[in-house]
N, C-alpha and C positions, 0 to 999 in steps of 0.2 A: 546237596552236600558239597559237590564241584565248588559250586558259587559261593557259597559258604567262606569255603576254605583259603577262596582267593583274595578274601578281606584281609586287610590290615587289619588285626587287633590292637596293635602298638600305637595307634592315634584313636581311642576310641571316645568322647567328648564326655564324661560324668556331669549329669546336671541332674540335681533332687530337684521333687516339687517345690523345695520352697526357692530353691535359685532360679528354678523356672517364674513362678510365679513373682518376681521381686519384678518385673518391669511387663506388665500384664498387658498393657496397648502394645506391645512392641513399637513404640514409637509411631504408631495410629495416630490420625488427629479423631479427636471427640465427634461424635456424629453430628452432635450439633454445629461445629466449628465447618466439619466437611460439606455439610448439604447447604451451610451459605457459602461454604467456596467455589462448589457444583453450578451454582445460579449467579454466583458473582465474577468479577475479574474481565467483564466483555472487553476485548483489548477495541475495540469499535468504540464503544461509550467514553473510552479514557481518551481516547486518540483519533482526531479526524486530519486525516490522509490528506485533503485538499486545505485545508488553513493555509493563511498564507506565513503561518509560523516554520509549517510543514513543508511550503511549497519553495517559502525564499531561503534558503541558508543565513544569508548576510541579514536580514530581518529574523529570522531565528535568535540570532547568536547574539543581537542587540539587546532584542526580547530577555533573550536569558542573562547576560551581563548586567540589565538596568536590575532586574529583579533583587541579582545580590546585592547591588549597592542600595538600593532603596530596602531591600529587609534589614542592612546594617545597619542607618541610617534610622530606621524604628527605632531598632532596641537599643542603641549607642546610651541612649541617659543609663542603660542597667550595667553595658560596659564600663561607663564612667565611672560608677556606683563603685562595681565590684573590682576594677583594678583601679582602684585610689592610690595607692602606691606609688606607679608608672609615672614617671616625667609625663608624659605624652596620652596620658589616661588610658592605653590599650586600643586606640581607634584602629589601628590594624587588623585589631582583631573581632572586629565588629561582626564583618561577614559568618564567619566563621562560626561564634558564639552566636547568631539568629539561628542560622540553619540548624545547630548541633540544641538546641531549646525547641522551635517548630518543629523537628524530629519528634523529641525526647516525648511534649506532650501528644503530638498523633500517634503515637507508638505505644501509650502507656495506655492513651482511652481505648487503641484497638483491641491491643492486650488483655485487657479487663471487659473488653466485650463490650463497651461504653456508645462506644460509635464505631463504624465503620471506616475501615483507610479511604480517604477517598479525600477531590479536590477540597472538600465541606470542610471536612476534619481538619484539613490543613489552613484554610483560611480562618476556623475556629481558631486553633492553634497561633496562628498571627494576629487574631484580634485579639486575642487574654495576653499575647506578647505584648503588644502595643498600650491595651490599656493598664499593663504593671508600669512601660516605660514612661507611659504619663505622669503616672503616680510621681515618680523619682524622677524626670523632669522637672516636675512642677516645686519639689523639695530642693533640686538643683538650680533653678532656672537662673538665677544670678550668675553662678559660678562656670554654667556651660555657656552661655551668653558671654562671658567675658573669656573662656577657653577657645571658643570660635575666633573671637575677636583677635585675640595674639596668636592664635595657633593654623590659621589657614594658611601659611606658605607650605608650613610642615605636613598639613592633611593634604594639601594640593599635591607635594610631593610623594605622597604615597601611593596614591591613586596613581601617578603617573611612575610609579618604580609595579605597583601593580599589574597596571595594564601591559606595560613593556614584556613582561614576565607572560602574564596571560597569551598575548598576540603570539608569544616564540615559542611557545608551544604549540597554540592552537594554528601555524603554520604547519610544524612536524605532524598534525594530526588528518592536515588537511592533506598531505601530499602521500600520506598510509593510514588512512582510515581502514583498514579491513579488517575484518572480524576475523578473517582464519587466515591462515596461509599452508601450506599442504608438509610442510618440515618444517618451519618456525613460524607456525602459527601462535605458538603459547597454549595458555589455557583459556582464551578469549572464550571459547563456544559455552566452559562450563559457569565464568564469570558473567556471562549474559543470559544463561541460563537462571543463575542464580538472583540477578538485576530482573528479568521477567517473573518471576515468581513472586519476589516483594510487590512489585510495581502492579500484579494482577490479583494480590492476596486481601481478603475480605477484611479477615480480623488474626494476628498472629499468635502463635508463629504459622509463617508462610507453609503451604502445601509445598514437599519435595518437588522438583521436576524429575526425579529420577524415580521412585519411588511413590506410585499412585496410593491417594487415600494416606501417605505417610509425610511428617510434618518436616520441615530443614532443621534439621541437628545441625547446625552449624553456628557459628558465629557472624551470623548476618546483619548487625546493626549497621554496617558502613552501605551497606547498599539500602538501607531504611533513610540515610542521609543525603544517598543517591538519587533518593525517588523522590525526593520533596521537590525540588524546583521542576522535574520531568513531569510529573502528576499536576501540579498548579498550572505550567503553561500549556499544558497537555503536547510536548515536542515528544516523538515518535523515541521509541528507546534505542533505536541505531542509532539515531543523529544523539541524540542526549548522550549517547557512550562517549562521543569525541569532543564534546563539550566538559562532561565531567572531570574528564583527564585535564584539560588544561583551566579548569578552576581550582580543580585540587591543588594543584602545583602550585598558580600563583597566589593560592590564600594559605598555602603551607610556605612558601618562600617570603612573602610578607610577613607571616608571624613570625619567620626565627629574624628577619630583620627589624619588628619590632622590639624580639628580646634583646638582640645585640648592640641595638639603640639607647634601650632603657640601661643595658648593664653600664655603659658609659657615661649616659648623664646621671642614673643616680651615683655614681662613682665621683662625677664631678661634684655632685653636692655634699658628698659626702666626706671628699677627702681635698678638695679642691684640685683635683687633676685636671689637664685639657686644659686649663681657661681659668676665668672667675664662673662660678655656680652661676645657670643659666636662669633662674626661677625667680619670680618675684612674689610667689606666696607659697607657703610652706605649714601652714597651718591649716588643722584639720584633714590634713593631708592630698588638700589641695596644688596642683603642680601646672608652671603654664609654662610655655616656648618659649624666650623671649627674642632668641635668635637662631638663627639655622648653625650649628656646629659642623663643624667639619671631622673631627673625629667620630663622635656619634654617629655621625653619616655612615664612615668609612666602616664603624665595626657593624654595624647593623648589614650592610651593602657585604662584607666581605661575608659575615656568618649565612646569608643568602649564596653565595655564590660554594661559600665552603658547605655547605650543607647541600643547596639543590641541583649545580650544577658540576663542581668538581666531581671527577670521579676517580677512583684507584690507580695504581702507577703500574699497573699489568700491560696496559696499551700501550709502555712503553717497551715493556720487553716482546710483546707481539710486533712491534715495531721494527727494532732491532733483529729481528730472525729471520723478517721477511724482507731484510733491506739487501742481503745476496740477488733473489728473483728480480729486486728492483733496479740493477746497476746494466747501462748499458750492454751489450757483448760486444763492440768494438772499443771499448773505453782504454783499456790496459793499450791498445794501437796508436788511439787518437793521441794520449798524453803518458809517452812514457815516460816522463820526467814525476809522473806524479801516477800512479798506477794502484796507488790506495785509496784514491782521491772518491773513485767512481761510487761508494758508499756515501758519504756527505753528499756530493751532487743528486744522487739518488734523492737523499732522504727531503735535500732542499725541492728538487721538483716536483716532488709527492705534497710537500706544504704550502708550496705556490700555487697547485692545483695543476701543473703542466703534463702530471704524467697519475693514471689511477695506480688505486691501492690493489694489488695482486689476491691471489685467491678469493676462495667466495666471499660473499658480503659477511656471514653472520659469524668469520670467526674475527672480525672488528668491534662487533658490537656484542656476541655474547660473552665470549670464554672472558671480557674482565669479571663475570659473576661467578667466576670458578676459578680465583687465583690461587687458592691458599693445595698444595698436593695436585695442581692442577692437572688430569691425565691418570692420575691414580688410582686406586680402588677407594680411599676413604677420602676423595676430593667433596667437599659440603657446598652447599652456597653460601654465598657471600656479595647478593646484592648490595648497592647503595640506591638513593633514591632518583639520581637520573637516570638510572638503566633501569629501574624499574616504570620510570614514566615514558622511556623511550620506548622501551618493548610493548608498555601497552598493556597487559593483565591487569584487570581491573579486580586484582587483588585485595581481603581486608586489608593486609598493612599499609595497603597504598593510600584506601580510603582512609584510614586513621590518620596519616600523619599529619592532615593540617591540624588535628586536635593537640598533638605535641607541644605546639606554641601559647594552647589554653592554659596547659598546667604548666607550663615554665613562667608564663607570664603572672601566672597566679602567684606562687613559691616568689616571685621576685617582690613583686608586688607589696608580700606581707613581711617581709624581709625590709624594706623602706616603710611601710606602713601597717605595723600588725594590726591583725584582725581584733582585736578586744580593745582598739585604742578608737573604732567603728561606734555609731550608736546602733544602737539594737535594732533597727529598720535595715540599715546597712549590713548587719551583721550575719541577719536571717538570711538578705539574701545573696551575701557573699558564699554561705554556706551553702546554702541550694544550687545554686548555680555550681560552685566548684564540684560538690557532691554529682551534678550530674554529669560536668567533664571529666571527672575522673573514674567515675563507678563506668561509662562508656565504653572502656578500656575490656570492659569484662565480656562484654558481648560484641563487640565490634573487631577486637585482637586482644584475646585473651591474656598473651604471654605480655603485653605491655600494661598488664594492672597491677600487678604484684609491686612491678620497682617503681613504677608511678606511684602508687599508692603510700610506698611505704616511703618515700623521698616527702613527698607533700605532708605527712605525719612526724618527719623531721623538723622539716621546715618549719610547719604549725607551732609546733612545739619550742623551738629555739627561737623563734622570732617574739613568743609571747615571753618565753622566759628573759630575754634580754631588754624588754619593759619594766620586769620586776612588779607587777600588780598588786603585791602585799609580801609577809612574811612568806619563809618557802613552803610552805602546806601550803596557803593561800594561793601560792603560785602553781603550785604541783596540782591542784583542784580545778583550778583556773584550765590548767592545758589540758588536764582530761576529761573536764567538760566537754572542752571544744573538742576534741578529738575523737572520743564517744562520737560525739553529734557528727562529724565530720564522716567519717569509715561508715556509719549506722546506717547515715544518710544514703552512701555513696553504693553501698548494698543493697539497702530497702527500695531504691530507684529502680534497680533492675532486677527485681525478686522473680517477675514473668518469664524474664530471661533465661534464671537458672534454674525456676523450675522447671523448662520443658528440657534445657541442654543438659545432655550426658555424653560424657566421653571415658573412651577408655585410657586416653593418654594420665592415665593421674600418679605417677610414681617416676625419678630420676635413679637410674643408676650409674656405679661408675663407667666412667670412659676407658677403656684398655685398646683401644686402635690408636694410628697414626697418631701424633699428637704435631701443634705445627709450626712449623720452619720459622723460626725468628726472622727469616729473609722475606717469606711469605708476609709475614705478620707488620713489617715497616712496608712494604708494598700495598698491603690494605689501607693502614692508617700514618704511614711513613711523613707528611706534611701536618699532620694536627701532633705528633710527638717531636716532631722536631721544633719544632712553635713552642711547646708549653715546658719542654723540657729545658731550653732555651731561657723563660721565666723564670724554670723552677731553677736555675743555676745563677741568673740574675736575682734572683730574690734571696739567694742564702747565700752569697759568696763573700757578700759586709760579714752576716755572722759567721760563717768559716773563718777568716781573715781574723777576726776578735778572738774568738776561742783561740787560732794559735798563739795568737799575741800573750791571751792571759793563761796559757798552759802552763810556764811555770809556779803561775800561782797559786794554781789550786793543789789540793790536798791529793798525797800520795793516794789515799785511795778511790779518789774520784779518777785518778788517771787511768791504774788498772782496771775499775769500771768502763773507763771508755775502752780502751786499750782490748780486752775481751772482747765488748762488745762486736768492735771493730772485725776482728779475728773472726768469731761468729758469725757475723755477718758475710762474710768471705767465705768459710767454710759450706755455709750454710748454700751460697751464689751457685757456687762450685760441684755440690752434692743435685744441687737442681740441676744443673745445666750436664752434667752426667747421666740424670736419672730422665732426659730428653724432654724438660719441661723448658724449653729455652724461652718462649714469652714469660714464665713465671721470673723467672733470672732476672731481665729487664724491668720486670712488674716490683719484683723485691726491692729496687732501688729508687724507683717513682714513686712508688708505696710509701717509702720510709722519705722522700722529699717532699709528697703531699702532705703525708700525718705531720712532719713538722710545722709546713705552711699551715693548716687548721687547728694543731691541739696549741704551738708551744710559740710562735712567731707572734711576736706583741705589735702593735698599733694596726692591725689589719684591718679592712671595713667588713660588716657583714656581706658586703657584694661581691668584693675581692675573692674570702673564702667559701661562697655561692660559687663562685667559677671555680675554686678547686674541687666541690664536693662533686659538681656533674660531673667535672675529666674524673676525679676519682671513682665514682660510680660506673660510668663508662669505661673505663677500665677495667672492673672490678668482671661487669661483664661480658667482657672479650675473653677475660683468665677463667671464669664459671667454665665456660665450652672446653679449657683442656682436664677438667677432672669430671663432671657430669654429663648425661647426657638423658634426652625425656625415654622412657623404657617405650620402646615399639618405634623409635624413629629410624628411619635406612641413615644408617652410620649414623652419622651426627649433623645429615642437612639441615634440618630445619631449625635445630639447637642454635647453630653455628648463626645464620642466615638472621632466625629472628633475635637474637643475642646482636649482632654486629650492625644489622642497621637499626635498633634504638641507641645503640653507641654511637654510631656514625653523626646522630642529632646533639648529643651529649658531648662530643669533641668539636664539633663544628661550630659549636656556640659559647664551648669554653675557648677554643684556639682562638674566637674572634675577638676577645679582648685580650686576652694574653695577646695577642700582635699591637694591639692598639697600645697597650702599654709599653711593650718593645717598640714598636716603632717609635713613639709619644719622645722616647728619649733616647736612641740608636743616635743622634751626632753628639753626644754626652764621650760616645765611648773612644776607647781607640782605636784608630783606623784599620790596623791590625789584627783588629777583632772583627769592628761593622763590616768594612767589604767583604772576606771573606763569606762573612753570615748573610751579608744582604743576597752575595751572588748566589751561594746554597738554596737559600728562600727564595728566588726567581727560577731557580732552576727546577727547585720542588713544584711549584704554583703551575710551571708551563708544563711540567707535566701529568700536572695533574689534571690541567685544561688537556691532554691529549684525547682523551675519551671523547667528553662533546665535541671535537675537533674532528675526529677519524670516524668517532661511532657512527653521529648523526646521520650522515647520507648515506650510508652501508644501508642504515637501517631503512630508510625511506626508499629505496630501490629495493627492497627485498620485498616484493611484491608478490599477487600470482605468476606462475610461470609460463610462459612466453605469449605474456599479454604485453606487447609494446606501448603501449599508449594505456592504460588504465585509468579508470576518472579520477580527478583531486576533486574530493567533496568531504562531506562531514557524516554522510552516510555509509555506515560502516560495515551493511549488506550491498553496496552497489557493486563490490568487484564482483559479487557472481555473475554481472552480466555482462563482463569481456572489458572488450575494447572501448573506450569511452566514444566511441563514434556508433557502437554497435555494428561493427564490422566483422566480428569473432567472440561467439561467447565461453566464457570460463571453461575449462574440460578438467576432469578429476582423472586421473589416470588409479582407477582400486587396481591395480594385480592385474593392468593389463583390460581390464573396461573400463572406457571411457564415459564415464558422467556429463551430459551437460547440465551445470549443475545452475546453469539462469534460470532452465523450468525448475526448478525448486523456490526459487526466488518469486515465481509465480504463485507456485503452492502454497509459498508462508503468507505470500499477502492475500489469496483468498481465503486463505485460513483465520489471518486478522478482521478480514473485514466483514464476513458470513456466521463464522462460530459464536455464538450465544452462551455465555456463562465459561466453566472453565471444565470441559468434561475431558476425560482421556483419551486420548489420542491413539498413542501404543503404550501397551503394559508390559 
């Protein structure tokens, strides 16, 4: 009765038979699923230890490099195919679209019990790639024969804005390869945990690593993306970790400077901007090079650098705070004439490289993912995607982004060349194809389907309707054909998917915490609003200027129309910025400058208003975070976090022709105007290079602790064995016991090389 009594009643958990019984495997894998996974996954059979794939790095990393560009280099006739649209056919995005197809079909046949994950499956998978891309080869062959022909300076240059990108990673990764670190390690151990599970799994969904006999609840498609080229050349999955990371980056930093390419020359052709229209055929939707542009260059190259390398303007105020620590203490002696001075000298000899950056390394490089309340209680993340490639967690949203440039490129694509203007061969598999980059979203990061999905069903629809295909029913039938077939598709692809994944996260309620600092908020995004808002005031200040002009002519009651409206609108600013919505404030009047640039501004191109609808979309999603939030998240991180870097892509690729267009005609303006705005925009830009400037080597010196010498390699288990001379190996300090944690590093590898099938280890 004692014991009894000392229960909590007041949490006691009601669940009837039938709420029990609604989920009866408790997320169990099928017996049958489990006893091939028992006898499958030999990490021995997938991976031999002595290759000289395994043994040489540098012959490694070739290995793995040629792979992509020869699986692009297949399927290019189906890229050709399906972004017809594109100036430049989408060859950038060749890579990217093989893997994310090689994926889809080994993933569907393991799924359905078909075949087993394995090298076979994958090579099957690139032979039915290959032979669709014959197919449509063979239906192109004239046309990509003559696209070679004019277009090799421009693929030559891509490969080499590629490879630049690849190598400057895959340096950061060589010189911090390590899978943990003992305080900022990340979440490496449970993202390689999770990469080992796909990479050992028979038929999916993968067996947990955490959870014996139970299947990965998660959203794991991005590491099924991961394991394709690791599994084909069979490279060891420590060394594949720091390979992954620096292909993802430069096949996600070449797609968005594809898009920001395309959005320029089709703009050229369309409005005659930049030049004369660079294209000598233009039918059937046919498009070739004819020379290298230089603005297209530039936005493509800037949307690259403002999307993968820019990062947040926080580093500048961690800057700023720690420049007291950095001022000589004889300075105020040395030069009394100038005794303020010793801050600038500071700050110059810290960017010369004469004198180091103060306190520890990691408040350089992490706290910019905690700008917004930063130190707070309701402080969220707010990554962007160099700090997330720099840190290294081989997170879903990591692995997704280079698909982001799939579906932009697509939406553009049909936008210059709608989809029903296609013949039916084209059409089918424009549609497959998108359906499978988009429906990817669902199982790879979740939270990036919904707005991708529902953008690409705009797009579909407005691009066919501004063909006019027949009378408006005819039209209206027309788009929801396509659109049915499109979402149905993009669903029924990953049906395996949703049927095994459940989550509790399924309900948003309101936000009543902190809400954030307008200061915070141009510190996040402060260089992409100052760019387009910049536009958005060059683009309406003709029609401002006109309307006063013809104010007295209109009709007294249009005036008080406006005149209200006005009022209201003020009222309206004011009642927000009271009621602590201060990004809303800002939002209200960008809001009401984009909806004019898209419903009411006449001679616009479709491409033009494409780059208001992402900034506005992306916007739209940075403001979602100050009123919702997902029910079950700590505060509002993740809200925030995954909200802000799918905006971060969405601004970084509208901001890059919004510049190309300001800048295109900045000595038009008056002087008065341009310097001021050029110096601004030099000033924003350098600081927003602060981050990869301070971050980077903070972050590559935060290594194990006090290993002096630690190896540069691509193997991302060698820091447990010390010193790269093996003069000292790794110690783990738990509470005062010390680990050497190199005999582990023993342990795992006869563990890989002896253990037979995939049986339990600890339960």
């Amino acid at each position: 009765e004692e014991i009894f009594n000392s229960i909590d009643l007041d949490n006691v958990l009601f669940q009837s038979p039938m709420s029990y019984t609604k989920a009866p495997t408790a997320m169990e894998l099928p017996q049958i699923k489990l006893a091939a996974q028992k006898i499958g996954g030999t990490w021995s059979a997938m991976f031999d230890r002595l290759s000289a794939i395994n043994t040489s790095q540098v012959f490694g990393t070739i290995v793995w490099y040629l792979v992509f560009l020869i699986l692009g280099l297949l399927v290019f006739p189906l890229v050709f195919t399906v972004f017809a649209g594109l100036p430049d056919r989408g060859y950038p995005l060749a890579r990217m679209a093989a893997l994310l197809l090689t994926a889809w079909i080994s993933w569907i046949l393991s799924s359905l019990n078909v075949l087993a994950f394995t090298r076979w499956s994958i090579l099957l998978a690139v032979g039915l790639l290959i032979t669709l891309s014959v197919y449509f080869g063979i239906r192109k062959k004239v046309v990509l024969i003559q696209y070679f022909k004019l277009s090799w300076k421009y693929l030559l240059s891509v490969e080499i804005i590629f490879a630049v990108v690849f190598v400057f990673m895959l340096v950061i990764r060589i010189n911090n390869p390590d899978l943990w670190q003992p305080w900022m390690g990340g979440e490496k151990p449970m993202d390689f945990a999770f990469f080992n599970a796909v990479l050992k799994t028979v038929y999916f969904p993968p067996e947990n690593p955490w959870f014996s006999g139970h299947y990965l609840n998660y959203y794991y498609y991005g590491y099924v993306m991961a394991a394709i080229p690791t599994k084909l050349i069979g490279i060891m999955p420590s060394i594949a970790y720091n390979l992954i990371l620096p292909s993802w980056y430069a096949m996600a930093g070449i797609g968005v400077f594809c898009v920001g390419y395309n959005l320029v020359t089709g703009l050229s052709r369309a409005n005659g901007l930049f030049g004369n229209a660079p294209f000598t055929d233009w039918n059937a939707g046919t498009h070739f090079q004819k020379s290298t542009r230089g603005w297209a260059y530039f936005a493509g190259l800037f949307a690259l650098l403002a999307v993968m390398l820019f990062g947040n303007l926080y580093e500048n105020k961690i800057f700023i705070k720690n420049l007291p620590e950095m001022v000589s203490e004889n300075w105020a002696e040395m030069h009394p004439e100038n005794p303020s001075g010793g801050k600038l000298a500071a700050a110059w000899d810290v960017i010369t490289g004469k004198t180091e950056l103060p306190g520890n390394n990691s408040q350089w490089y992490f706290e910019a993912s905690r700008p917004i309340l930063n130190g707070k209680e309701d402080t969220p993340i707010a990554e962007f995607p160099y700090f997330t490639f720099l840190y290294g967690d081989m997170h879903p949203h990591m692995l997704t982004m280079l698909y982001y440039a799939l579906a932009f490129g697509w939406m553009l694509s049909l936008l210059i060349y709608p989809i029903n203007k296609m013949r039916w061969p084209e059409r089918i598999l424009s549609l497959i194809i998108a359906a499978i980059v988009f429906g990817s979203f669902s199982s790879s990061h979740t939270w990036d389907f919904y707005p991708f999905l529902g953008l690409a069903v705009i797009i579909l629809g407005w691009s066919i309707w501004q063909t006019k295909p027949g009378p408006v029913k005819t039209t209206i039938q027309v788009i929801a054909g396509f659109v049915v077939a499109f979402v149905g598709l993009a669903i029924a692809f990953y049906a395996p998917f949703n049927h095994w994944f459940k989550t509790e996260y399924m309900a948003v309620e309101l936000w009543t915490g902190a809400k954030t600092p307008l200061t915070d908020y141009l510190i996040v995004f402060g260089l992409s609003l100052y760019i387009v808002i910049s536009l958005l005031v060059k683009e309406s200040i003709g029609d401002l200027k006109q309307a006063y002009r013809s104010w007295p002519e209109h009709k007294t009651l249009t005036k008080v129309v406006v005149l209200i409206s006005l009022v209201l609108i003020y009222l309206v600013s004011s009642l927000i910025w009271e009621s602590n919505y201060q990004v809303l404030r800002l939002g209200l009047f960008i809001l009401i400058g984009l909806g004019y640039q898209v419903f009411f501004k006449r001679g616009q191109s479709k491409l033009q208003m494409f780059t208001w609808i992402l900034y506005g979309i992306g916007f739209l999603l940075t403001l979602l975070v100050e009123f919702v939030v997902l029910k079950g998240d700590v505060g509002r991180s993740n809200m925030v976090f995954r909200m802000y870097i799918e905006a971060w892509f969405y601004f970084g690729i509208s901001s890059a022709l919004a510049l190309t267009l300001l800048l295109s005609g900045v000595k038009k303006w008056p002087q008065w105007i341009s310097i001021p705005w050029v110096i601004i925009l030099a000033l924003l830009v350098i600081g927003s290079l602060s981050y990869p400037y301070l971050a980077t080597a903070k972050r590559i010196a935060d290594r194990w602790p006090d290993i002096k010498n630690p190896p540069k390699t691509l193997d991302g288990m060698a820091f447990m064995l010390g010193e790269s001379d093996g003069s000292a190996p790794a110690i783990y300090n738990d509470e005062g016991k010390l680990l050497n944690i190199s005999r582990d590093y023993g342990a795992i590898q006869f563990m890989q090389d002896t253990v037979s099938g995939s049986p339990v280890i600890v339960e």
